[in-house]
One Martini backbone bead per residue (centre of mass of N, CA, C, O) as a GRO file, in nm:
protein
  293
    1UNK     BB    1  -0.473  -2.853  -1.729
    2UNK     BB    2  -0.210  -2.679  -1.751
    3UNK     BB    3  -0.269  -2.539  -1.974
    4UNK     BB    4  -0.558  -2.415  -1.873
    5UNK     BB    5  -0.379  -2.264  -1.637
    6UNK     BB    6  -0.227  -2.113  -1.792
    7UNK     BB    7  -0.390  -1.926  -1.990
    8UNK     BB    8  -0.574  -1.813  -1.748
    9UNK     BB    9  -0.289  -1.627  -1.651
   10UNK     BB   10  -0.304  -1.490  -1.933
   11UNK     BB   11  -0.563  -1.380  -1.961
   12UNK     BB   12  -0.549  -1.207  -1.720
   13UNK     BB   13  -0.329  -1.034  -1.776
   14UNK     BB   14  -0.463  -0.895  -2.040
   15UNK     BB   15  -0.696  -0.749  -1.872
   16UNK     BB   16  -0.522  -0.609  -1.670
   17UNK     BB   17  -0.391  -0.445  -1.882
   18UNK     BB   18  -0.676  -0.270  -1.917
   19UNK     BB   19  -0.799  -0.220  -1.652
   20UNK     BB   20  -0.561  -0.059  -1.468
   21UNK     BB   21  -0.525   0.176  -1.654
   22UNK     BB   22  -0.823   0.251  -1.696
   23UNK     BB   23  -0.840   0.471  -1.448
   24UNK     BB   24  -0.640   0.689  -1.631
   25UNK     BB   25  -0.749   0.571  -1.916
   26UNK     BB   26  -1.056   0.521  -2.008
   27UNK     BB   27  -1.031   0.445  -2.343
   28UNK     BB   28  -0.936   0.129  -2.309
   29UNK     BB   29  -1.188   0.014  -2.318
   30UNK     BB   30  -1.231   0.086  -2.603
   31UNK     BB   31  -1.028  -0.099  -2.712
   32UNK     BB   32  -1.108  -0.356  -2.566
   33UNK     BB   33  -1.357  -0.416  -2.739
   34UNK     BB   34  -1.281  -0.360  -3.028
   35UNK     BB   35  -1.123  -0.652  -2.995
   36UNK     BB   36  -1.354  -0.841  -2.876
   37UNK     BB   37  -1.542  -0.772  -3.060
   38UNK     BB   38  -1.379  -0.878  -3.365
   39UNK     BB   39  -1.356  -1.133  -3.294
   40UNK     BB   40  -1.640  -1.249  -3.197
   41UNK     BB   41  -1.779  -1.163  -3.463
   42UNK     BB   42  -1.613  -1.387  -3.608
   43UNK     BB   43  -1.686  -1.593  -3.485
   44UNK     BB   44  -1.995  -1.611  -3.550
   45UNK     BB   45  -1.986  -1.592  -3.834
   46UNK     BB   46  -1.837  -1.869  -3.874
   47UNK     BB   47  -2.004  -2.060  -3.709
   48UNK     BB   48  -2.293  -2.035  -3.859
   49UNK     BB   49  -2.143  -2.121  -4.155
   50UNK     BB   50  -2.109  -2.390  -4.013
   51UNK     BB   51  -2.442  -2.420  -4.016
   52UNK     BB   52  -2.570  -2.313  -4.287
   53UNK     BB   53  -2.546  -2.020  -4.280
   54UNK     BB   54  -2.552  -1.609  -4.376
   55UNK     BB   55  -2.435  -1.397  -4.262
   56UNK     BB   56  -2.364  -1.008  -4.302
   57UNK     BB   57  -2.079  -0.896  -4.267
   58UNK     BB   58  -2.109  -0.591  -4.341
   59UNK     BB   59  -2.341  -0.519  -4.131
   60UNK     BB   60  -2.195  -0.595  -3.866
   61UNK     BB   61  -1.942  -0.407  -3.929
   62UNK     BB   62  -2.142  -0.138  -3.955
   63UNK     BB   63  -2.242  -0.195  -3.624
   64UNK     BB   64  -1.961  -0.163  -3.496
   65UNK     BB   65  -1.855   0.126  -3.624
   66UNK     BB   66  -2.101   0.273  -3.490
   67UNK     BB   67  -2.051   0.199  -3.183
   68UNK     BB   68  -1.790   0.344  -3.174
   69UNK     BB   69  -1.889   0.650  -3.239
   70UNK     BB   70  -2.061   0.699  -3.039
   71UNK     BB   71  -1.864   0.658  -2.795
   72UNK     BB   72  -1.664   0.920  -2.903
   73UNK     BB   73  -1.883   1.119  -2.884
   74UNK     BB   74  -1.959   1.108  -2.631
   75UNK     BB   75  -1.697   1.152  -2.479
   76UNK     BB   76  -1.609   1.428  -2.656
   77UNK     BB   77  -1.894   1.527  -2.516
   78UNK     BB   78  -2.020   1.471  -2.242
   79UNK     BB   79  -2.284   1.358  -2.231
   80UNK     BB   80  -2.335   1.062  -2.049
   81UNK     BB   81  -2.443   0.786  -1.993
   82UNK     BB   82  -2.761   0.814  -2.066
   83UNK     BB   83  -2.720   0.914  -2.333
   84UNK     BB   84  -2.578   0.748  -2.446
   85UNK     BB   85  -2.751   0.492  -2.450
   86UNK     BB   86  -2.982   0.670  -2.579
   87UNK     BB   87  -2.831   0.637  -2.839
   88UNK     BB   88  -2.761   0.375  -2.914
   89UNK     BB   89  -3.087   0.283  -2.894
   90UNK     BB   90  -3.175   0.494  -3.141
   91UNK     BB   91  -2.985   0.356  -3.359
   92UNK     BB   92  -2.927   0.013  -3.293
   93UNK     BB   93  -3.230  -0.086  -3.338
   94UNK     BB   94  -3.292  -0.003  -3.598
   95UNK     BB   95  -3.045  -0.139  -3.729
   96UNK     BB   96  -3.148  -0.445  -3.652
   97UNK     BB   97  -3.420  -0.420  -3.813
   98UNK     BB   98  -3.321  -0.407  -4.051
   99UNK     BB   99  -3.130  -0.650  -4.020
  100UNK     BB  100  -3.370  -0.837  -4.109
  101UNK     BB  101  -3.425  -0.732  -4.449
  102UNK     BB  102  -3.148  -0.665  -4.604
  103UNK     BB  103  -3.069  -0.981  -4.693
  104UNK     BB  104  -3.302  -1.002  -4.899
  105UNK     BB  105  -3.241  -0.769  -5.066
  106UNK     BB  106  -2.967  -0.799  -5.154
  107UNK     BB  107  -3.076  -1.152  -5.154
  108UNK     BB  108  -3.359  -1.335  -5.270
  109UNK     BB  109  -3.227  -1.636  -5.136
  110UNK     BB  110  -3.260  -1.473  -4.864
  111UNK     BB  111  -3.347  -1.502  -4.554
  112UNK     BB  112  -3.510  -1.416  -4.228
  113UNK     BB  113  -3.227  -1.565  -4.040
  114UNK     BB  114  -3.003  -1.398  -4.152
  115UNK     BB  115  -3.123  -1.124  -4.057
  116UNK     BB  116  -3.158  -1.217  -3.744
  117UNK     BB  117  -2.864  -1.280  -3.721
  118UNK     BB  118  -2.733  -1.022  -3.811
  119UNK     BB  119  -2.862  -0.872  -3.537
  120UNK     BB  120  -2.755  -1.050  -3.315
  121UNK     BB  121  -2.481  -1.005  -3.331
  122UNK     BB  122  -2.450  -0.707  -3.289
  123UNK     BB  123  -2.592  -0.675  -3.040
  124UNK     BB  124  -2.450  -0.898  -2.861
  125UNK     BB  125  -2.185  -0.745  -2.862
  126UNK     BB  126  -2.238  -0.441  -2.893
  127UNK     BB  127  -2.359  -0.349  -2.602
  128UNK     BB  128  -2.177  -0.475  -2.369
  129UNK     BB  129  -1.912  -0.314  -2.462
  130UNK     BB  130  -2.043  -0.011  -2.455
  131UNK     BB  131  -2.091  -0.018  -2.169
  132UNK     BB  132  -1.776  -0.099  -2.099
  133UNK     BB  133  -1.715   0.189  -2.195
  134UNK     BB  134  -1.912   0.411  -2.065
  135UNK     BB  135  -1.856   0.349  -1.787
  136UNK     BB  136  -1.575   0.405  -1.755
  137UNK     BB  137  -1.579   0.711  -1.905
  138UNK     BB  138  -1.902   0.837  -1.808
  139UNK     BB  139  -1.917   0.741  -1.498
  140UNK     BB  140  -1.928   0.781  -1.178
  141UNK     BB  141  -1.713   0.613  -1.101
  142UNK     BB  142  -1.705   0.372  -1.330
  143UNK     BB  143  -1.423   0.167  -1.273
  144UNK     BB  144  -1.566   0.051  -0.981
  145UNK     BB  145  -1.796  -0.111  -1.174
  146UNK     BB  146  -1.651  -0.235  -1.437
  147UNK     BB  147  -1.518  -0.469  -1.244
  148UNK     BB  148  -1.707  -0.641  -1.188
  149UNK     BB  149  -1.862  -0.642  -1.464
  150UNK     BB  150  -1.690  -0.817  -1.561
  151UNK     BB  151  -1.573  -1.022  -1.287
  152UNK     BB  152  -1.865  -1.191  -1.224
  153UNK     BB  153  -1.829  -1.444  -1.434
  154UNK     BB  154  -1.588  -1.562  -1.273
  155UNK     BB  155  -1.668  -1.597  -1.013
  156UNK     BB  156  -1.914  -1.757  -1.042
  157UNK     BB  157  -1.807  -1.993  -1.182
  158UNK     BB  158  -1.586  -2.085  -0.941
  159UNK     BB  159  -1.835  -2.109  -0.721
  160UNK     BB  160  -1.991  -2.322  -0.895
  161UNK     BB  161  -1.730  -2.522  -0.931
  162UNK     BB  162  -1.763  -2.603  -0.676
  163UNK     BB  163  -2.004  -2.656  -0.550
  164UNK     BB  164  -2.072  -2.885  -0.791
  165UNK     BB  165  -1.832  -3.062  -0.693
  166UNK     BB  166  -1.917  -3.114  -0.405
  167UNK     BB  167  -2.285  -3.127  -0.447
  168UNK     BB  168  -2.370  -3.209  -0.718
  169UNK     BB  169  -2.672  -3.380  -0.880
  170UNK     BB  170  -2.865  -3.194  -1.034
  171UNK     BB  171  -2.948  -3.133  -1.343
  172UNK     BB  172  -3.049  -2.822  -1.533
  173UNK     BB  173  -2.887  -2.873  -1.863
  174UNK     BB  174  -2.794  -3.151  -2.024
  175UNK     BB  175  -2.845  -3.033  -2.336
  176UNK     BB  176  -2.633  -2.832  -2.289
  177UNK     BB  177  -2.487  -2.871  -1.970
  178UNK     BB  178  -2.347  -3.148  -1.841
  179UNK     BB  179  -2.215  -2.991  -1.570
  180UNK     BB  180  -2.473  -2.856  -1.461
  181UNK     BB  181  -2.624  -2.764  -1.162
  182UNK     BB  182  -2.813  -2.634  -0.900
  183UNK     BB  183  -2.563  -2.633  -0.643
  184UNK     BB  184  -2.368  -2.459  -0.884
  185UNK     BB  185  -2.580  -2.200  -0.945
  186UNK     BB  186  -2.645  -2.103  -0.634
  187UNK     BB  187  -2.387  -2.086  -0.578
  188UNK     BB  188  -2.275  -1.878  -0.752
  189UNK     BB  189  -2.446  -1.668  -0.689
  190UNK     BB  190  -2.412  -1.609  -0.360
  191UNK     BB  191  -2.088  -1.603  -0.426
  192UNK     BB  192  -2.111  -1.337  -0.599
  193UNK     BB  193  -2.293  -1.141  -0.393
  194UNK     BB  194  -2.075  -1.117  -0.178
  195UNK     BB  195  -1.857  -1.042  -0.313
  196UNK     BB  196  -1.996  -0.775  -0.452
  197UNK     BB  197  -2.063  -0.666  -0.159
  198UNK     BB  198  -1.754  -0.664  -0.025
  199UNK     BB  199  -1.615  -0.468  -0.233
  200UNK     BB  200  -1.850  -0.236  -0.187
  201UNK     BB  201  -1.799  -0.182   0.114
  202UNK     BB  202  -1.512  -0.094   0.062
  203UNK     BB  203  -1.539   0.095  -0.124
  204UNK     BB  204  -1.726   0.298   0.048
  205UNK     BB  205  -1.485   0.390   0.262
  206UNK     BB  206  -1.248   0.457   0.031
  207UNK     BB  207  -1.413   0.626  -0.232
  208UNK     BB  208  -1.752   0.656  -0.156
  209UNK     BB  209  -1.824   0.836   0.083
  210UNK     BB  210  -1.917   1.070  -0.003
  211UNK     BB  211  -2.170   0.967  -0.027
  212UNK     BB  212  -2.550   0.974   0.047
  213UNK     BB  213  -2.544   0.643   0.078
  214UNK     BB  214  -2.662   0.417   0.249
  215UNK     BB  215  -2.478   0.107   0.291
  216UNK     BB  216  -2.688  -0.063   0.311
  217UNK     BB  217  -2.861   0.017   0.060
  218UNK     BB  218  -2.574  -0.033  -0.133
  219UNK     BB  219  -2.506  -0.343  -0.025
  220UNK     BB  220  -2.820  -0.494  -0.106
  221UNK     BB  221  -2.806  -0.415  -0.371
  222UNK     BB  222  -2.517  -0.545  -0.448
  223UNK     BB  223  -2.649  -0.831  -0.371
  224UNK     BB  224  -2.865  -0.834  -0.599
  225UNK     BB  225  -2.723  -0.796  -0.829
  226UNK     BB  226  -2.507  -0.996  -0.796
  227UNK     BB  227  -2.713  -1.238  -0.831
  228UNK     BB  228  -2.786  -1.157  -1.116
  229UNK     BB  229  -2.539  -1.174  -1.251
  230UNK     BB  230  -2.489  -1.487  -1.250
  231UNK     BB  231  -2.765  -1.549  -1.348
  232UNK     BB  232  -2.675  -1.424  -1.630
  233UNK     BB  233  -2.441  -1.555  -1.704
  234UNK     BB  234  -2.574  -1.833  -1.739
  235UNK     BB  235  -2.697  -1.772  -1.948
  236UNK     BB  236  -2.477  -1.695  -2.150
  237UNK     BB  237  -2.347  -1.964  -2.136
  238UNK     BB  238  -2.630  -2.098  -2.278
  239UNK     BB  239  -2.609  -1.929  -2.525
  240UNK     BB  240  -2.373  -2.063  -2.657
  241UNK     BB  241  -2.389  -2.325  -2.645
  242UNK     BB  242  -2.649  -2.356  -2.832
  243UNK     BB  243  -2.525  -2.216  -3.070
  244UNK     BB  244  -2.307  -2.423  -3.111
  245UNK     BB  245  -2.528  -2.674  -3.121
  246UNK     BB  246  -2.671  -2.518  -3.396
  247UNK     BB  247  -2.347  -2.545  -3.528
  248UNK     BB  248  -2.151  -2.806  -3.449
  249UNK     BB  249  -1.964  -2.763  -3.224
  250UNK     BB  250  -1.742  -2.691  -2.952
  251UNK     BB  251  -1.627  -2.417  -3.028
  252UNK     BB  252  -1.496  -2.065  -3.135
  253UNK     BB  253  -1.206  -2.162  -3.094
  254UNK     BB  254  -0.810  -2.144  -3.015
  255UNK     BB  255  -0.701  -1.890  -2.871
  256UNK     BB  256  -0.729  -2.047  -2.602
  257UNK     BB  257  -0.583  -2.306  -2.496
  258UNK     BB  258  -0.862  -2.505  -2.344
  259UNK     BB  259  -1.064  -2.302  -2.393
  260UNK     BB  260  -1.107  -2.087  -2.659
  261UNK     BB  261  -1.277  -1.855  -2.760
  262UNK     BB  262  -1.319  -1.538  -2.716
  263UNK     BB  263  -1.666  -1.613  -2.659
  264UNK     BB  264  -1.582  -1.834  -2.422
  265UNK     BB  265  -1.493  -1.603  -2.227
  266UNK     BB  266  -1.762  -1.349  -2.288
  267UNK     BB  267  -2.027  -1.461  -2.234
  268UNK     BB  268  -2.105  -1.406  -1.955
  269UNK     BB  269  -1.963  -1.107  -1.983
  270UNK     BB  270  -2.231  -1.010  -2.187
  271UNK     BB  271  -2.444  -1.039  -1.919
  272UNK     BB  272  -2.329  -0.836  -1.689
  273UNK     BB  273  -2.254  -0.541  -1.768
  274UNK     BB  274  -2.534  -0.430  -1.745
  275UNK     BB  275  -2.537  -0.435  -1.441
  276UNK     BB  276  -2.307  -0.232  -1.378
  277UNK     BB  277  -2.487   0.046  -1.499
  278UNK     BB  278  -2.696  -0.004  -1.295
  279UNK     BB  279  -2.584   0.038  -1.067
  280UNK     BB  280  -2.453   0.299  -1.102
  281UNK     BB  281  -2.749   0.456  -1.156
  282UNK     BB  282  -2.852   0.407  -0.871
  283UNK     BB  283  -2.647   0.539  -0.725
  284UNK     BB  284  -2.719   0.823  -0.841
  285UNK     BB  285  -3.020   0.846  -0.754
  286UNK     BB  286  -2.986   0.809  -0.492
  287UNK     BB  287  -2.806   1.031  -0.397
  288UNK     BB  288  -3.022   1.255  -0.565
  289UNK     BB  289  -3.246   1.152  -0.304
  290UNK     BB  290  -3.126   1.185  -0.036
  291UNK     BB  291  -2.964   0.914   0.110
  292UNK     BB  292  -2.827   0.897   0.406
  293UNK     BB  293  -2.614   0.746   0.640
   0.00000   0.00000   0.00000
């Protein structure tokens, strides 16, 4: 427990180091997505290939390299959120969907697994590291949006485990999770709910009062995404999961102590960073649709 506690204390400040200082230079989202995303991308390589599979690294390697050169266009021309996106997905959907047949094609050997899985490998990374990167970059105050969405996974967590500890009966998934219950879920969600609500309350007249958007409407929306986020979370833990027993392991790697790889600790924040996108994209509508407050 004690190392599991030191870790986690070196760990919060490690993104603290990259999530403060991108306030005043948002490109630094983009170094630390690029560090998350080609760690995770090869512990799932890794994980995979020790399951008996065959993803295709170089697909993979080209699908990240892909994602940072969008996010870098999109940047340096100022396209905004919407079209980054909208590259993104014109983009990188199309190249997922080859890449369910390239590796057949490159290795007649191989089969359509290996090439669903490398398919799923870049989407999986690449998509919510990319949201997180332009989100940071190119919304309307997105910085102040990116911050729930990364740490919405991790407050999630903390409300189900005290939640769950205290009340916790019923399990979940047991097959999955042998300690996640349904009163740890529930918990976590409306307590994040809760969190995420009062945070955008304060952030609304400290710095986003500008906007012609109703508080209530506002903080209504922030506790219904934040419900989201959670219930996303939750998803994304059970898909690492999944994942981890589909391949017999039991972490994604030892890069931190106590904790686990890489994608031990980012896998359900790669479930919740596009709700934050989501949400800025509703201020930016409501704003535009001239809800006054």
């Amino acid at each position: 427990m004690r190392q599991r506690v030191i870790t986690g204390i070196i760990f919060t400040i490690a993104v603290l180091a990259f999530v403060v200082p991108s306030y005043w230079l948002s490109p630094l989202m983009l170094v630390f997505g690029i560090i998350v995303g080609s760690v995770s991308m090869y512990e799932l390589i890794r994980a995979f290939s020790e399951g008996g599979y065959r993803p295709n690294s170089f697909l993979v390697a080209i699908g990240g390299v892909t994602t940072i050169l969008i996010a870098l266009v999109s940047f340096f021309q100022g396209t905004g959120i919407l079209v980054a996106l909208a590259l993104y997905l014109l983009i990188m959907v199309p190249y997922c969907l080859a890449c369910l047949i390239l590796p057949s094609v490159i290795d007649k050997e191989n089969h359509l697994t290996n090439g669903a899985i490398t398919a799923m490998i870049v989407l999986y990374v690449t998509f919510p590291l990319f949201c997180l990167a332009v989100l940071s970059m190119l919304a309307p105050n997105g910085w102040f949006y990116m911050v729930p969405a990364l740490f919405a996974a991790w407050v999630s967590d903390v409300c189900a485990y005290f939640v769950g500890v205290t009340l916790g009966k019923h399990k979940i998934v047991p097959h999955l999770s042998p300690n996640k219950t349904w009163e740890g879920c529930i918990g976590g969600a409306v307590g994040c709910a809760f969190v995420i609500m009062i945070y955008f309350g304060i952030l609304y007249y400290v710095e986003l009062g500008d906007y012609t958007v109703n508080i209530a409407v506002f903080c209504s929306l922030a506790f219904i995404l934040g419900f989201a986020m959670s219930v996303m979370s939750q998803l994304g833990d059970w898909l690492a999961s999944l994942i981890k027993r589909m391949c017999g392991i039991k972490d994604y790697g030892d890069l931190f102590p106590g904790h686990g790889g890489m994608l031990d600790r980012f896998d359900s924040a790669f479930f919740t960073i596009p709700m934050g996108v989501l949400l800025a994209l509703f201020a930016v509508l409501l704003t535009q649709a001239g809800i006054a407050g």
